[in-house]
N, C-alpha and C positions, 0 to 999 in steps of 0.2 A: 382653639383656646380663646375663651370672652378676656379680653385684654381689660375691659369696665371692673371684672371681678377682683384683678389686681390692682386697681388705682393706678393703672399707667397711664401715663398723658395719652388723648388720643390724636392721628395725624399731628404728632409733632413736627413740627419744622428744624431748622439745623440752630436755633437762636440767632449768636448774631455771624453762622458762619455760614458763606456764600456756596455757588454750587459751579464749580470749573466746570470750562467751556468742554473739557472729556466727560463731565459726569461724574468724579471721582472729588467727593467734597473736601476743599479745602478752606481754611480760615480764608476772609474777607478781610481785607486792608485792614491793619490798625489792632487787628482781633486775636490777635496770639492768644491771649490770655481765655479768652471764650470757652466754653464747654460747649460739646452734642445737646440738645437735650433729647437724651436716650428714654427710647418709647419700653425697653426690656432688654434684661441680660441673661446671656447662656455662658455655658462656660466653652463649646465646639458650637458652630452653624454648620449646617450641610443645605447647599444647594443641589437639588435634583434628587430622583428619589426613582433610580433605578436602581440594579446592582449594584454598581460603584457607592451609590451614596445612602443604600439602606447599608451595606456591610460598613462603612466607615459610622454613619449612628449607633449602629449593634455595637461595635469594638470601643464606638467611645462613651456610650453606657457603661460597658459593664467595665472601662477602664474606673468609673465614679463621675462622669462627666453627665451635666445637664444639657443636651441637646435639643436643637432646634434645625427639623428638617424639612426645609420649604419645598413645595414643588408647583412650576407654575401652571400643568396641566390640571383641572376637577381630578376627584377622585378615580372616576368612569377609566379615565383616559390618561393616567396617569402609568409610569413606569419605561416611558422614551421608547427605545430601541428595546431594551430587554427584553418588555416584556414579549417581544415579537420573534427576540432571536430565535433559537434553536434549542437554545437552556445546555447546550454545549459545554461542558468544562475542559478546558484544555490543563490536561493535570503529565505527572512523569513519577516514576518511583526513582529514576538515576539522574538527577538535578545536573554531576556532570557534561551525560552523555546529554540530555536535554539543552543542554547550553552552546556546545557543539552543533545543535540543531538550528537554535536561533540566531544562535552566528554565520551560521550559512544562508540561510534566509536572509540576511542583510544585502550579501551579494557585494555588488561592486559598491554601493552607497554606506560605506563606512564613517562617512563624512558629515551624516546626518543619522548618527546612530550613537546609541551610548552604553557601551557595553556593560560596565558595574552596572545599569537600571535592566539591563539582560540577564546581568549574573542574580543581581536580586529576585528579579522576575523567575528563574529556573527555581534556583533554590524557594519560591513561592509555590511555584507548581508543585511541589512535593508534599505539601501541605495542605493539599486543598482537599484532599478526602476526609482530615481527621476533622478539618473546618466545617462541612456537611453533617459528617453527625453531630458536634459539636450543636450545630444550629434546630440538632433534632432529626434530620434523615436517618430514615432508616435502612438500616446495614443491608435487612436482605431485599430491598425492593430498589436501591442503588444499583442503576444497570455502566455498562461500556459497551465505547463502539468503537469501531475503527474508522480515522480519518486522518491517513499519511498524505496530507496533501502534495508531500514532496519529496517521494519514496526515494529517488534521488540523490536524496544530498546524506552527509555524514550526521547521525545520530537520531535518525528518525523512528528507530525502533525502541527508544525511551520512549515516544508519543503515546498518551495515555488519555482516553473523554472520556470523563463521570456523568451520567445523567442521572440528576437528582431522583423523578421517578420510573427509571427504568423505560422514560419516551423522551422523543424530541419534539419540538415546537408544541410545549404543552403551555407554559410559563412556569412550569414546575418550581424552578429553580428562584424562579421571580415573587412568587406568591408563598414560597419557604421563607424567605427574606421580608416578605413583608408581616408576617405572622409574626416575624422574631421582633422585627419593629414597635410593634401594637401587644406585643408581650409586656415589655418596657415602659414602664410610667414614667422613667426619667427623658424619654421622646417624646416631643412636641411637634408634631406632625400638621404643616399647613397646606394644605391643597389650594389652587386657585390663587396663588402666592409669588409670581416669580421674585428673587432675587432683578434688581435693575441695576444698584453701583456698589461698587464695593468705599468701605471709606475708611479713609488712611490717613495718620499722621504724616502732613507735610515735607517735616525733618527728617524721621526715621524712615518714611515709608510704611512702617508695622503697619498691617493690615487690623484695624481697634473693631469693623463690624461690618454688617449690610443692611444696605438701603434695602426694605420688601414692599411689594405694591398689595394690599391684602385688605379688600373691604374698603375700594376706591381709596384707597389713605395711601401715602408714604409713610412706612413705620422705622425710623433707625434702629438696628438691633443694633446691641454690643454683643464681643464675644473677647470672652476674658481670654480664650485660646485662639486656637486658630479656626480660621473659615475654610472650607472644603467646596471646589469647585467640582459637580458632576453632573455639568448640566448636558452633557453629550455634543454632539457633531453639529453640522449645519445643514444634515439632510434636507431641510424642508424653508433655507433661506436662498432664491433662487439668483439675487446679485451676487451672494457669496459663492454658490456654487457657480456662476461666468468667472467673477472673479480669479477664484482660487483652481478652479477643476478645466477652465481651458475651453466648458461645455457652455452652450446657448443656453441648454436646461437639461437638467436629471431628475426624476420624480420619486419621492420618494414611497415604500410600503410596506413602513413602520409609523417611526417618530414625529407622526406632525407638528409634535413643540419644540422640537429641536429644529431651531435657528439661528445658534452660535453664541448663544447670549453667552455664557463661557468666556467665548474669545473675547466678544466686548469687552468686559467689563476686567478681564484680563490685561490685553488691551491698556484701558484705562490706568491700572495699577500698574503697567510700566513693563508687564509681562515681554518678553521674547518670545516668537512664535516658530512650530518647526510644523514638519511633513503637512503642509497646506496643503498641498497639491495631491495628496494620497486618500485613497477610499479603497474600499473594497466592491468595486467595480469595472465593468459596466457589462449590465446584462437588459433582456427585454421584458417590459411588460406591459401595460396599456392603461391608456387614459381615455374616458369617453371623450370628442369635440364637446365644445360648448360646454364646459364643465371648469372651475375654477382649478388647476391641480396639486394648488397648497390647500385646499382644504378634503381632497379626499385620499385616500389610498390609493396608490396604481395597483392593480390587479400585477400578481404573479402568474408566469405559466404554470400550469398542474401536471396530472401524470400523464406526458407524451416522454416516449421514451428518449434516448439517450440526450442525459442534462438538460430535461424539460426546454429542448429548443422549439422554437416557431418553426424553424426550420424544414424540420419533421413535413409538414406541409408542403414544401416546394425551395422555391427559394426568399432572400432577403433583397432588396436594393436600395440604392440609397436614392439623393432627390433628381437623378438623371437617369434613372431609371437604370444602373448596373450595377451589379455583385463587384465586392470589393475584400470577399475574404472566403474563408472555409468556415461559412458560418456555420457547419455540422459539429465542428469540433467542441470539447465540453472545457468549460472554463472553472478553472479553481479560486470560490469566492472572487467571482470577474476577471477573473485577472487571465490572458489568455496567451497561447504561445507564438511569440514570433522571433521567427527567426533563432529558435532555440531558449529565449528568455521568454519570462513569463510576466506581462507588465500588463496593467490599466490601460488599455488601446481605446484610443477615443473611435467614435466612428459618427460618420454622416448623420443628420437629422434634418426632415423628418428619412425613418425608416420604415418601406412595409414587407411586408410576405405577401409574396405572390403564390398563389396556389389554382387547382383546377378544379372541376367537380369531382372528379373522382378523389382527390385529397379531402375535398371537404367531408364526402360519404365514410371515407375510411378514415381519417387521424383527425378531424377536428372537433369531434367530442373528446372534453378532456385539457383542453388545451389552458382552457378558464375554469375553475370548477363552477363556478356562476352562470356558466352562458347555457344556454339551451344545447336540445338534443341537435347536433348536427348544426347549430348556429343559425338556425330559422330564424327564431326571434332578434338574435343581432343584427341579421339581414333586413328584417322591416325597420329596425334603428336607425341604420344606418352607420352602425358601427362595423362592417362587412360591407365593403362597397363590392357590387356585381358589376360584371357585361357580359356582353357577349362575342369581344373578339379585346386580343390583347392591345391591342389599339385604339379600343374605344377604353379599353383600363388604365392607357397612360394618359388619353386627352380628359377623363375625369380624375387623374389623379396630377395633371401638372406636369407629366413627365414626356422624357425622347422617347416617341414611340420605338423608331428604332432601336435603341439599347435596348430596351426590354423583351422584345420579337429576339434580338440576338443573344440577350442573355438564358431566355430559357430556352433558344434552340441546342445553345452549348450543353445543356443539361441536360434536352433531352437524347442529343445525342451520343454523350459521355454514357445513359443510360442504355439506348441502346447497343451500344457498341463495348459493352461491362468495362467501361474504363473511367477513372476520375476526373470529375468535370475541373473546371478552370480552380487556380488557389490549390491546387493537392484535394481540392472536397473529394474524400472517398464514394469510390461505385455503391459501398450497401448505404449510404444514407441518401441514394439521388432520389429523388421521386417527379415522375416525367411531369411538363406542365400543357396538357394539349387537348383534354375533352373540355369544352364550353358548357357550361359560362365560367369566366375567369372571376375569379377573388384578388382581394386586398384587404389587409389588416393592418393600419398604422399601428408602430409599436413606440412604446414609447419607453426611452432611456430610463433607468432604475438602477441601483447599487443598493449594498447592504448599510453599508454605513461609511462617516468620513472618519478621518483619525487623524486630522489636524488639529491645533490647539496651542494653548500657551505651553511650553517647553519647560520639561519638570525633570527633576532627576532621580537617583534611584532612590533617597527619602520621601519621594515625594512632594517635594516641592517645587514652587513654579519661582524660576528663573526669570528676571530682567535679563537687559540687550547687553549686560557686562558679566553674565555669566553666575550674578550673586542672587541667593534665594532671598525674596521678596517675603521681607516677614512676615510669618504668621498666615501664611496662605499655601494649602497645599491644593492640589489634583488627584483623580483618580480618572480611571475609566479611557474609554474613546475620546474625548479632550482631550487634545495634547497626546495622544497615543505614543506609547512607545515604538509601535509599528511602523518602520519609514520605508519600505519593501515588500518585502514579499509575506505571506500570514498564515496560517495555519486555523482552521476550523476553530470555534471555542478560544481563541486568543483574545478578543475584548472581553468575554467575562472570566475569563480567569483573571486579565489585566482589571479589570473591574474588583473583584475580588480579592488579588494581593494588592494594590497600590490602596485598595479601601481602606484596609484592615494596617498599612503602612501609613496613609497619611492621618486615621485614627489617634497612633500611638503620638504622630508629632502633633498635630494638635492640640492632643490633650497635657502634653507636655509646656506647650506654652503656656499653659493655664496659672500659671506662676504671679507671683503681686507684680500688678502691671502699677508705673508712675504717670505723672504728664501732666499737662494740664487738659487734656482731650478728654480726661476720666473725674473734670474738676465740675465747678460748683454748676452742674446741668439743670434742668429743672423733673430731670426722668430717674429713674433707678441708677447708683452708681454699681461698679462692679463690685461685687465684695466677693473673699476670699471664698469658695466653696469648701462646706466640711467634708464633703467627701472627695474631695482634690489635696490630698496630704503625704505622707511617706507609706501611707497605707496599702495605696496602689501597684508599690512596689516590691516586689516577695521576695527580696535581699538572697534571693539565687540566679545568679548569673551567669549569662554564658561566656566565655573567656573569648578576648579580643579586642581590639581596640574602636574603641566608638568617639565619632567628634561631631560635637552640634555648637550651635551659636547662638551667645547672648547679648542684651542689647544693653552694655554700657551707660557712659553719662556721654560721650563722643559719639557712640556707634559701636558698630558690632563687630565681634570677635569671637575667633574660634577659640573653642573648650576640647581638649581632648582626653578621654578616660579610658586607662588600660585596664582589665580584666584579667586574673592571673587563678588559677584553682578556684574561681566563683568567687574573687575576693577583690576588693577596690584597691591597686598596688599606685597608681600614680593619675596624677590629673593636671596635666599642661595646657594654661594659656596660650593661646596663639598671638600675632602681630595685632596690635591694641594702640591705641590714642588717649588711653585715660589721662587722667592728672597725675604727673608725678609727685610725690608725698602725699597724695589722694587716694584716687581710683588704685595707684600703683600697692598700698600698702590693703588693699582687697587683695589683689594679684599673689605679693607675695604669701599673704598669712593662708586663706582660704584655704589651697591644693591639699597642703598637709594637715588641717583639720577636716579637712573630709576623708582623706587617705586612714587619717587615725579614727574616725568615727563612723566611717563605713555607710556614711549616708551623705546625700547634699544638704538634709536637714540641722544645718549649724549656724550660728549665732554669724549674724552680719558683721563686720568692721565701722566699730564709728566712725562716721565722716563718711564712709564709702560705701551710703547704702544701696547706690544704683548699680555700682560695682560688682558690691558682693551679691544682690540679687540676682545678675547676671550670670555670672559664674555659677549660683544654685542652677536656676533656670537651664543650664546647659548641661552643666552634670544631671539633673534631676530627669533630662529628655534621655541622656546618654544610658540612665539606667533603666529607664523605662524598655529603650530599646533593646537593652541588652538582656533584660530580667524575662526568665523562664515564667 
């Protein structure tokens, strides 16, 4: 979008408001009164522009919202993680039995789990087939697969995978979603873009817009609603992954621009963070030496048979040259069995596979789909280190000669002897290590993705360190993952997909006449009310039930509660509130029952208590959005 063709101030500055030491801009001594000078306003921003954040721009178009979805990858390279997943949808037709599923998958970690964002989550799966065609798939070329990760446990036979085009790892699903994006002229799509701070009224906290970095410029946007964080994991930040994962280094191969900016900036707005520590990992893959490895892909293993292990080849050891596991065994989405649970098992680095000639002639084509016939060519690289006895293989590779003479004698005699070598490694997966010249393949650490993040709940929204939703700022996606355990195939983009299309609706509900002086005399676009943000958006058929969201006062914020009774608005209760009494309080009382009787939030404010009663609309008007069929 040329920002010249609209008369927007270019690289605006904040005027006279300064820039905290988080990043997160706050007025400057003295400057209360100050305005942003805002470079342009939307009524939703979406940050990241994978699944999670094209379905939340599609939901909040067609809710009538003017969107604004930044990504800070080029076009080429854009789409994080998605676009590399598997295009997997983890979908159910019995939401019950499915929820029963994912409460077992929790496990012993109840503690860092949230089940209503579970129960939303199920009852989301059930919907994600009519959301596909909905978006345009087509009926007969929508294929299923099976992937009971955890046949196991209770309710796994609701488990249900959608693949958009009847394949996996095509981007199918990703490239549906973008199509439906670039359908939409009410999407404003910037590549090359990242979001860097989010910026918040001081007082309130309300999250009013984001700082974008876009044509060397800092640009402040406003956003009349709410901001949508989907900027993914931190696969590819390698302090965060020491940090947070326990590991020296994990490579990633997907999302080179996922580096947590998310959390930042998260972070910064005061967010509360959970399942840091969780990924769906850890498996092998490889990084050339002498290669930067945040800026390339680690190769995957390819088709060697069971669970594309290195293994297949001989065996693994760590930097003392000894086996330290059953590394035959197949892991689900990393995660591997010990001891009868299934957890993220860290392991030694560096790791190689050791193997002999005869492995190399027979299983190591295959192993990279890139590498030469039989790995000639990686051998003159030097990416396959040779010798010619296993002792000259650990003094070029750093290691105890002895360990490694005795770790593949155990192998080799576990094989001849058809019994399982050391760890339970079963006899059919041994493969002897004894014709010369010996191999080495450093591997290198790799996972699917992380699923830590700022802490959201089942609307959708991201949570501070006291438990309360940070206005106007939602999540979706692997950010903040609802996932704090154990996971199922197709789990991030289903998660991608219902919390999208969930922190859509609250978004665009915020969109309501925002006050303040943040929105005061700037020298850039103020927000003005959107004509297509009205009672319009709402189809006055409801589903029955009780819905409660929160508006933000002249004090602060308070919950709104609206019951739903045969599709009809029967009651609407204030929560605990600070207003002004004879003020704010004569909102309180009058509003409930003029909405109750007029069947909409769209009703005539209380003089004196305009902040009030906007409030109250704002939270009924979110309430029925949610509820409205």
């Amino acid at each position: 979008m040329d920002l010249s063709r609209r008369n927007f101030l270019k690289g605006a500055a904040v005027g006279a408001l300064g820039l905290a030491a988080g990043g997160v801009l706050l007025p400057a001594a003295g400057a209360e009164d100050s305005a942003i000078a805002w470079d342009d306003t939307y009524d939703v921003i979406v940050a990241g522009f994978g699944i999670g954040g094209a379905t939340a721009a599609v939901v909040s178009a067609d809710l009538g919202a003017r969107v604004l979805l930044v990504e800070k990858a080029p076009e080429a390279d854009a789409g994080g993680g998605s676009k590399y997943a598997g295009q997997l949808v983890l979908s159910t037709e019995d939401a019950d039995e499915f929820y029963k599923y994912l409460v077992a998958m929790t496990d012993q970690y109840e503690h860092v789990s949230d089940y209503e964002a579970l129960r939303v989550y199920a009852d989301g799966c059930a919907e994600n087939y009519d959301w596909l065609i909905k978006l345009g798939a087509n009926a007969d070329v929508i294929g299923t697969m099976s992937m009971f990760e955890y046949p196991e446990l209770p309710g796994v036979d609701s488990v249900k995978i959608w693949l958009v085009t009847g394949r996996s790892n095509d981007s199918g699903y990703y490239r549906l979603l973008k199509s439906n994006v670039e359908a939409r002229d009410t999407i404003d799509v910037w590549y090359d873009s990242p979001a860097v701070h989010l910026i918040q009224d001081p007082k309130t906290k309300t999250v009013l817009g984001v700082q974008i970095q876009k044509d060397g410029k800092i640009l402040n946007i406003a956003s009349r609603g709410g901001v949508i964080l989907a900027t993914g994991g931190f696969e590819n930040n390698p302090k965060m992954i020491t940090n947070y994962l326990d590991m020296p280094y994990v490579y990633t191969w997907a999302a080179l621009h996922n580096t947590g900016d998310g959390i930042r900036m998260g972070m910064e707005a005061g967010a509360d963070l959970w399942h840091m520590s969780v990924c769906a990992g850890y498996f092998w893959g490889f990084v050339p030496d002498g290669t930067d490895p945040t800026t390339v892909r680690c190769y995957r293993p390819g088709s060697v048979p069971w669970g594309r292990s290195p293994a297949r080849l001989g065996m693994m050891v760590g930097k003392d040259g000894s086996r330290w596991m059953n590394e035959a065994q197949t892991h689900r989405h990393g995660r591997w069995n010990v001891a009868g649970e299934w957890i993220s098992m860290k392991h030694p680095v560096p790791v190689h596979v050791i193997f002999d000639e005869d492995a190399r002639l027979e299983h190591l084509t295959g192993l990279f789909s890139m590498w030469s016939q039989n790995g000639e060519e990686e051998i003159e690289k030097g990416w396959i280190i040779k010798a010619d006895t296993l002792e000259e293989l650990a003094e070029k590779l750093g290691m105890n000669a002895d360990n490694l003479v005795r770790a593949a004698q155990d192998i080799n005699d576990a094989f001849d002897e058809g019994r399982s070598a050391q760890y339970e490694r079963p006899a059919d997966t041994l493969q002897p290590i004894r014709k010369a010249p010996f191999y080495a393949i450093k591997m290198a650490p790799t996972m699917y993705n992380t699923d830590g993040g700022p802490l959201r709940n089942a609307k959708a929204e991201v949570l501070d360190t006291n438990g309360d939703p940070i206005p106007h700022l939602f999540s979706c996606g692997e950010l903040g993952s609802i996932h704090g355990h154990m996971y199922n195939g197709g789990g991030n983009i289903a998660e991608c997909t219902i919390f999208g299309r969930i922190a859509a609706r609250g978004a665009v509900a915020c969109a309501s006449e925002l006050t303040g002086t943040f929105y005061g005399e700037g020298n850039g676009p103020k927000p003005e009310a959107s004509d297509s943000l009205g009672a319009q958006e709402i189809t006055g058929n409801y589903k029955d039930g009780v819905y409660t969201a929160y508006g933000e006062g002249m004090i602060g914020r308070f919950p709104v509660t609206v019951t739903i009774e045969g599709g009809r608005i029967t009651a609407v209760e204030v929560g605990d509130h600070g207003e002004t009494p004879g003020i704010g309080t004569n909102a309180i009382d009058a509003l409930p029952g003029a909405i109750v009787e007029a069947q909409t939030y769209d009703v005539d404010v209380i003089a004196g208590a305009t902040m009030t009663s906007n409030a109250i609309k704002s939270a009924v008007k979110a309430c029925l959005i949610e509820a409205s069929v």
